[in-house]
N, C-alpha and C positions, 0 to 999 in steps of 0.2 A: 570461553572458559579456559582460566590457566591450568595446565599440567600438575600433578604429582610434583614435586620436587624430589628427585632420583638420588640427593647428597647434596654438599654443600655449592655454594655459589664459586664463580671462578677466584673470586678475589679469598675471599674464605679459603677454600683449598690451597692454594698458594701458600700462603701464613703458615697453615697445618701441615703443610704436606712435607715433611722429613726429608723423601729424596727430594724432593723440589729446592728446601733449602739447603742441603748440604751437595746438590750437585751431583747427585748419585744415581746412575740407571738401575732401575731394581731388577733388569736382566742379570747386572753381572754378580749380583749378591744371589745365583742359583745353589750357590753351594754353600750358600750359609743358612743352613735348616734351624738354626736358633733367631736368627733375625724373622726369617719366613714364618716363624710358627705362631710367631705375633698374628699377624693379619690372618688366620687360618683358624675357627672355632674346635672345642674339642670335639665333636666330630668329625676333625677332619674336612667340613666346606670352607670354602673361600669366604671370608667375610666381605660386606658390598661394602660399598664405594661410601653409601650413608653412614658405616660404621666406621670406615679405614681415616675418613676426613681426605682423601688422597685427591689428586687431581684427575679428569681422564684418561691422559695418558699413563702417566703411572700405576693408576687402577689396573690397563690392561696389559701392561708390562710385567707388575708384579703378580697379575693373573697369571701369564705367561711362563713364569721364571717358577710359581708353584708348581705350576706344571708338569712343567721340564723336572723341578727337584724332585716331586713324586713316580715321575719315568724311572728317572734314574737311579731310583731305591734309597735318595737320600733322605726324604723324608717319608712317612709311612700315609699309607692312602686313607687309611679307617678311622681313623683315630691321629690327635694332637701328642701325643708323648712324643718325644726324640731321647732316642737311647744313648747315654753317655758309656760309649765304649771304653773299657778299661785294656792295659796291658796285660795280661796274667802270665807271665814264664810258665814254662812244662819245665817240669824236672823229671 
């Protein structure tokens, strides 16, 4: 009996997969909470690997790096909004 299929095939993934074609570790895009919040539902979970199209590694890279951005207070743990901070002067 075959398995569940957990997301796409290797070759499938490949094609879809963003960081894959442009070469990109999604480690180092941890501080980019507008990029991340793509792959992150408004809840606030990590969306799987069947939704992201991503390959394995990058699934648990960009796991990884939500992570991290969520430690770090960059991106908010509960919820998908990211707050677009403004300048405001005190006078």
């Amino acid at each position: 009996r075959k398995r569940a299929l957990l997301g796409p095939g290797a070759a499938e993934s490949r094609r879809n997969d963003w960081f894959h074609q442009l070469d990109i570790d999604p480690l180092d895009e941890t501080t980019n909470p507008q990029l991340l919040s793509y792959f992150v539902t408004d809840m606030g979970k990590i969306k799987s690997r069947a939704e992201t199209k991503l390959t394995w590694r990058n699934q648990r890279r960009l796991t990884k790096a939500i992570r991290r951005a969520k430690m770090m207070g960059i991106m908010p743990i509960l919820n998908k909004h990211i707050p677009l901070y403004r300048h405001v002067p005190l006078i």
